[in-house]
N, C-alpha and C positions, 0 to 999 in steps of 0.2 A: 528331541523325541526319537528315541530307535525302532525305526521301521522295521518290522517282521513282517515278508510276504506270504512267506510261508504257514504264518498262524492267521492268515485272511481267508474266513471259512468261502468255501466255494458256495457261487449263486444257485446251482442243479442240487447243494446239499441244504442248505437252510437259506431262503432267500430273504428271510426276515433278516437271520443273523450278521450276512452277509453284511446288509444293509446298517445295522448299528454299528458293528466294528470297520466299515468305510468309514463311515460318520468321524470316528473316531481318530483311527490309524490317518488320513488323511489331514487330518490337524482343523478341521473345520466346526467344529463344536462338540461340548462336552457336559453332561449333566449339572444342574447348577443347586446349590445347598436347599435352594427353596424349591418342593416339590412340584415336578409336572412343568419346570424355568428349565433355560439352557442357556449356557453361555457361548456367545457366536465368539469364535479364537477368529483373530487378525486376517489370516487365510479364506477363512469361511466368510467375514464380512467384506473382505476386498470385490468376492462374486457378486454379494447382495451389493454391494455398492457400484460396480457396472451395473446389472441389475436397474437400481434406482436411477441413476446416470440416464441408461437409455429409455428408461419409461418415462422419466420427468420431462425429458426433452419431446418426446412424443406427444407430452399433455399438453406443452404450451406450446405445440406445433398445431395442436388442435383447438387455441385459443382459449386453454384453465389455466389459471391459476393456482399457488400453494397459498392457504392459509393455514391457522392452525388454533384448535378449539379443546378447550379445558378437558383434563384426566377424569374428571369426578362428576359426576350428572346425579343431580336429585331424583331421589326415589319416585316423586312424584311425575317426575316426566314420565319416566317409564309407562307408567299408567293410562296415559293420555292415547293411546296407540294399543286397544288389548289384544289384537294380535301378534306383534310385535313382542307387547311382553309377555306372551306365552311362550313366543319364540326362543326366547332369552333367559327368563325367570331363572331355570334351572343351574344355569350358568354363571350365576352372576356373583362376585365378590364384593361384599357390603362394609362400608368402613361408619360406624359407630359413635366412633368415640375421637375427640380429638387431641387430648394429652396421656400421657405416663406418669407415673411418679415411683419414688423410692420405695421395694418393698421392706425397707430394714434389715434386710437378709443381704444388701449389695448386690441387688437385681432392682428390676423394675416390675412396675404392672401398671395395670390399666387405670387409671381414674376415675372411679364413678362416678364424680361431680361435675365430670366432663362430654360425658352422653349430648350428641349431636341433638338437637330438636327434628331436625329432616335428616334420618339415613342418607350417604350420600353411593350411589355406584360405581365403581371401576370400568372404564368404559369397555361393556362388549362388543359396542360398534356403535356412531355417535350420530343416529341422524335427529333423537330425539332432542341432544343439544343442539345441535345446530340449526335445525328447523324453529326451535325456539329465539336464535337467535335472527335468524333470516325475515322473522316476523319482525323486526327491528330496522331491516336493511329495507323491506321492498315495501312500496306503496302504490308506484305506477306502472302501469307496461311499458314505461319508460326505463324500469329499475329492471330490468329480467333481459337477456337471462344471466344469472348467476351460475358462473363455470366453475367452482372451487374443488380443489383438490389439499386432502391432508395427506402427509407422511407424520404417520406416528407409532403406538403400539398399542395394541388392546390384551383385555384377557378375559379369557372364561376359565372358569371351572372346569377342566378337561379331566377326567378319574382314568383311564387310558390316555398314556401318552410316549409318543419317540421324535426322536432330535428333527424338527422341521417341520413334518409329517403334520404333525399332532402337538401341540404345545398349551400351555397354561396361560403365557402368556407369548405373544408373537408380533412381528414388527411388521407392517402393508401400510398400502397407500388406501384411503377410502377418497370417493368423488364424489361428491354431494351439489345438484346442481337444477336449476329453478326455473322452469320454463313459463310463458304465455298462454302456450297450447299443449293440446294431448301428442299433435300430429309431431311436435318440435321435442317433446320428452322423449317419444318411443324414439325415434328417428336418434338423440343422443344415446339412448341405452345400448340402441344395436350397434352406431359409431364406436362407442369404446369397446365392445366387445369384437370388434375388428381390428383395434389396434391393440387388443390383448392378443388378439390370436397371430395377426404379424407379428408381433413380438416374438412368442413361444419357436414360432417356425424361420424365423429371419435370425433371431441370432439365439436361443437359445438349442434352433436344432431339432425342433420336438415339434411332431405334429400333432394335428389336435382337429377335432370333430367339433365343429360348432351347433348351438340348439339351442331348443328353450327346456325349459324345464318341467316336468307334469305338474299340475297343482299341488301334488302332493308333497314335492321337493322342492318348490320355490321359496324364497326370502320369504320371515316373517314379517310379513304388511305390505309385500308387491303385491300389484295386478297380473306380471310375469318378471320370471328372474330367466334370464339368456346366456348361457353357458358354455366355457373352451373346456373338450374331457379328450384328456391325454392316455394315452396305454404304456404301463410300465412293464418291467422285463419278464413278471411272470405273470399278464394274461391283468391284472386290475388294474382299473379303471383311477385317474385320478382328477378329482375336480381340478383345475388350473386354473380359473380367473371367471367369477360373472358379474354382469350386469341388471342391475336392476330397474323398470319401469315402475314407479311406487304410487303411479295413477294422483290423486289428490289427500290421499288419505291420510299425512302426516300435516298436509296444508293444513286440513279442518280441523286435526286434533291438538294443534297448536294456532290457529286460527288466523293462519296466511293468505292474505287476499289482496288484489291490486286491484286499480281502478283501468280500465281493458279500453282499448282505442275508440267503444263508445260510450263512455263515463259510466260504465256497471261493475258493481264490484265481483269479482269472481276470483274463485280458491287458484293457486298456483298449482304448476303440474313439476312432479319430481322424478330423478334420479337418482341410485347409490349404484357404486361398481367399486370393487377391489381386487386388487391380488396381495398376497404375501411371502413370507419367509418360504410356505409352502409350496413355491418354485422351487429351492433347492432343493426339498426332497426328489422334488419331479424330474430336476437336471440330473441328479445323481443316478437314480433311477431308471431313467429312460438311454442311458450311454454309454454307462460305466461297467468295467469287466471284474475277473476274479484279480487282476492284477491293480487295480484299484480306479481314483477314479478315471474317466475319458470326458473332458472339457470341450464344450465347439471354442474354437479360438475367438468367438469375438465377446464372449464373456472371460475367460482366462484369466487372471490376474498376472501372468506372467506367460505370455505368447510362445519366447522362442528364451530358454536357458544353453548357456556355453559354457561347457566343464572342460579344464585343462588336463591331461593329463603329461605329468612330467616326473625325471629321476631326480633332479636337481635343483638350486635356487637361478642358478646359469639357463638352462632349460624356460624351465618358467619366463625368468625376463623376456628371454624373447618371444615365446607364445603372446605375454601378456602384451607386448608390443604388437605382434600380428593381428592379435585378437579387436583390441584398442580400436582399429580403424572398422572394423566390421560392425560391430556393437554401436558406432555412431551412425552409421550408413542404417542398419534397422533402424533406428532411434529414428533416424531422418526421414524413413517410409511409415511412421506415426505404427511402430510395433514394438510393444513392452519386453526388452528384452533384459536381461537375470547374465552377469560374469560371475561363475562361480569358482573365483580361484582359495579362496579359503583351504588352508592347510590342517584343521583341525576332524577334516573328515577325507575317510577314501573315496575316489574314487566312485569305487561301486555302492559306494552307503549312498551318495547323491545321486546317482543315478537311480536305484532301487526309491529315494526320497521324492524325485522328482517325478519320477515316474506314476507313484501311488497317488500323488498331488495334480495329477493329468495334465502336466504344460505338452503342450500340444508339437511342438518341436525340440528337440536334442539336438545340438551339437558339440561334436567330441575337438579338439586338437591334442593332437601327441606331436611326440618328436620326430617321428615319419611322414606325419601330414606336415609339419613346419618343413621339414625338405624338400616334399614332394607339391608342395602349393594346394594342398587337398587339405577337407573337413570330412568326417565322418558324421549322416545325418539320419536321425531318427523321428519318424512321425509318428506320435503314441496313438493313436486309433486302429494304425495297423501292427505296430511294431516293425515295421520294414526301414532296415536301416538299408546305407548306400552310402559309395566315397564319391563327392562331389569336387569338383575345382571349385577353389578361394574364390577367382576369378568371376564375377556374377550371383556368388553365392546370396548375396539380400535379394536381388529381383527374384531369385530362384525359391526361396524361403518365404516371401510375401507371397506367391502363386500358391503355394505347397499349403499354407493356411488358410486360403480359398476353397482349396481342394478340399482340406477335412474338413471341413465348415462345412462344406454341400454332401460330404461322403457320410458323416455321420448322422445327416440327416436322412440322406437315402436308405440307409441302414434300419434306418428308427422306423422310416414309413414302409420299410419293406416289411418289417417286423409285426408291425400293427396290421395290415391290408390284409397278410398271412392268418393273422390271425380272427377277421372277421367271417360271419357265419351266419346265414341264414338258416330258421328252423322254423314251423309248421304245427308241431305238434308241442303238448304240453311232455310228453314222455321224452320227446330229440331234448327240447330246451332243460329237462333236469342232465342228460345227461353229457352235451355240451359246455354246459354253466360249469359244471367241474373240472372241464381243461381247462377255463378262463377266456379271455377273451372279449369282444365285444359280440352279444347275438343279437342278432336281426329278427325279432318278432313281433308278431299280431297282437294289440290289447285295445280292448272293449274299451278305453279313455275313464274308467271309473278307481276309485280309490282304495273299493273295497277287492276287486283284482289283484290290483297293485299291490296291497298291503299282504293279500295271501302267496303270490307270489314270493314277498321277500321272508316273509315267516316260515316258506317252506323251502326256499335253495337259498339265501342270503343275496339275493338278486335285486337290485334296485333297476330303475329307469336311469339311467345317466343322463339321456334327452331325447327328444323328438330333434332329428338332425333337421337342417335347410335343407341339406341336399343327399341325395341318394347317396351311399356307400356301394350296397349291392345293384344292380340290379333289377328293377322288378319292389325299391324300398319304399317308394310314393305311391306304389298302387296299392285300390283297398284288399282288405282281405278279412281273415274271421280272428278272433281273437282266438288265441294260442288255448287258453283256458276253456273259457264261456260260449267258443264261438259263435257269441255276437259279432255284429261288424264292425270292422274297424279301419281307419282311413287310409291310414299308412303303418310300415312299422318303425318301431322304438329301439334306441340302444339301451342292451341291460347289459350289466356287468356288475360282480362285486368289485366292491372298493374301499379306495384306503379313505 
């Protein structure tokens, strides 16, 4: 694929645009024949697979498990939970029927003699099967708790949709998990949502405001949903991972119950948390320049690339000979490194390629550096190259990956903190909300607020934070609108 950097529309000119022709130009996925589908290119899933790599490891440091629970959930589950499938309804892809046949014409069609007796659903998210199934597994307080975690793929019906962001169908992990007590559910919901936000900030780079959610925004069928909200480059907000407390309500609607350390039968208490494919929008988003994307190295699919540069095949051998021993030595310090001696491209076409692809270190050798014992080194976050000595060059390079790892995060959080803002009034907050941002204001804790607000600037709640941003954000004050009272304030922001 021939990289043009120069047809990569700038982020200050269309930051939407921007963001689909990254998507693109960078080889990480590409629209897929079936509408509102995308297909993840090798590149793109090598991220999601760090990505998965380091959260899986996380789960079962946290003592879950993976299991993994059927595509297709009966219509009637749905049902059993009617908040939940209100949640959902809208969304849902229904499969009918279960053969085709010949229409004569050298095509197919559907079979009418084949109509399902039970509609069956495409999973939008699976607690209904699995709650049904969990009714199976547990009988004692002996049998709890239940840690399980899926990696699979869900869909909804998404009528707006772009690569990551927003999909039809989308690949996450869902955690689905069974407790004894209320004290022992909440107490997991908020744990995973700790080790999603480590996550986001430890190696993805990205910081992120932890909270819970208004009622008006939470999961359909929690008691609360607990929320990581990340800031992307132009001022919105993006949901990045939450957790859900789901109190006993899926217990009874599926009629899960155990017998409790004094032989009484009582409902089981639940969990659901997820993240998805919807981090690499986030990664992209939160790091990446007009020169394409900018990767923290510890998700990178390729840490440190070595392009030769040479007049000859004579030249070359010996590079590839110098080069040889350096490339084992990174190998050796556990860092993914790329020999790019391939003759079928220049130069600068790799360079310009690798650059759009964000590997987070360059190194060049030529014929001047093979004489003089030097590599030319380049760290894409800043673009600052320098001639470095051979000599030490890996221990120098393993620090240098350190460095952007924490530089691009400092960046990120300097970016966001700039961009926070306390306001007072209903008049500041319309006309703040239109630079973006996250604002800091007053709300009376009611729905109907809430809901005028977003009808009238596009502004939602992102969350009630744990902890102050500003200032002055825990203490009460008057609602922005109503001023009635209110306890503390809220982050609003539009968002993706």
């Amino acid at each position: 694929m021939a990289v043009e950097l120069k047809d990569l529309t700038k982020r200050s000119e269309n930051y939407s645009q921007w963001y689909n022709e990254l998507v693109v130009k960078a080889d990480l996925a590409e629209q897929a024949a079936v509408r509102g589908c995308m297909v993840i290119k090798p590149y793109g899933y090598a991220i999601w697979e760090k990505m998965q790599r380091l959260l899986d490891d996380m789960f079962k440091a946290s003592g879950h498990q993976n299991a993994y629970f059927p595509l297709l959930i009966p219509k009637s589950f749905l049902s059993r939970e009617a908040e939940h499938v209100e949640g959902f309804a809208k969304e849902c892809a229904v499969v009918t029927h279960y053969r085709l046949k010949n229409d004569g014409q050298g095509g197919v069609t559907v079979d009418p003699a084949a109509k399902l007796e039970e509609e069956l659903i495409i999973r939008p998210t699976s607690e209904t099967i699995i709650w049904n199934t969990y009714k199976n597994w547990i009988n004692s307080y002996r049998d709890l708790p239940i840690l399980c975690n899926q990696w699979a793929n869900v869909f909804r019906w998404e009528m707006r949709t772009r690569l990551f962001l927003r999909t039809a169908e989308f690949l996450w992990q869902e955690g689905h998990t069974a407790h004894a007590t209320r004290e022992e559910a909440e107490e997991e919901a908020v744990r995973m949502l700790d080790i999603y936000a480590r996550f986001a900030e430890e190696y993805m780079a990205m910081p992120v405001v932890k909270g819970v959610k208004s009622a008006n925004e939470r999961f359909a069928g929690a008691l609360n949903t607990y929320t990581i909200e990340a800031m992307m480059q132009d001022g919105k907000a993006l949901q990045s991972g939450t957790s859900h407390f789901l109190g006993q309500n899926f217990a009874k609607a599926f009629d899960v119950q155990f017998v409790n350390k004094e032989n009484k039968l009582e409902y089981v208490w639940a969990t659901s948390w997820g993240v998805s494919t919807r981090l690499m929008g986030a990664l992209i988003m939160t790091h990446s320049d007009d020169n394409g994307l900018v990767l923290p190295p510890r998700l990178a699919p390729v840490q440190v690339v070595v392009v030769p540069i040479y007049k000859n095949d004579a030249m070359l051998s010996k590079i590839d000979e110098k080069v040889a021993g350096i490339v084992e030595r990174l190998k050796a310090l556990g860092i993914s490194v790329k020999y790019d001696n391939a003759d079928n491209k220049r130069p600068g076409f790799k360079f310009a390629d690798y650059e759009v692809k964000g590997v987070p270190v360059r190194l060049v050798m030529g014929g001047r550096d093979l004489e003089n014992g030097t590599m030319e080194v380049m760290r894409r976050d800043t673009l600052e190259k320098e001639t470095r000595p051979i000599e030490g060059i890996e221990e120098y390079v393993k620090a240098l990956l350190d460095d952007i790892q924490a530089n691009i995060y400092r960046k990120a959080l300097a970016y966001r903190d700039s961009r926070i803002v306390a306001v007072d009034s209903y008049d500041a907050f319309k006309e703040e909300i239109e630079k973006g941002g996250f604002i800091m204001a007053h709300w009376d804790g009611t729905t109907e607020t809430e809901e005028r607000i977003k009808e009238e600037t596009k502004a939602t709640i992102r969350c009630i934070p744990f902890k102050a941003l500003l200032p002055g954000d825990k203490e009460p004050g008057r609602c922005m609108v109503t001023g009635k009272p209110s306890a503390c304030r809220v982050v609003f922001a539009r968002a993706y």
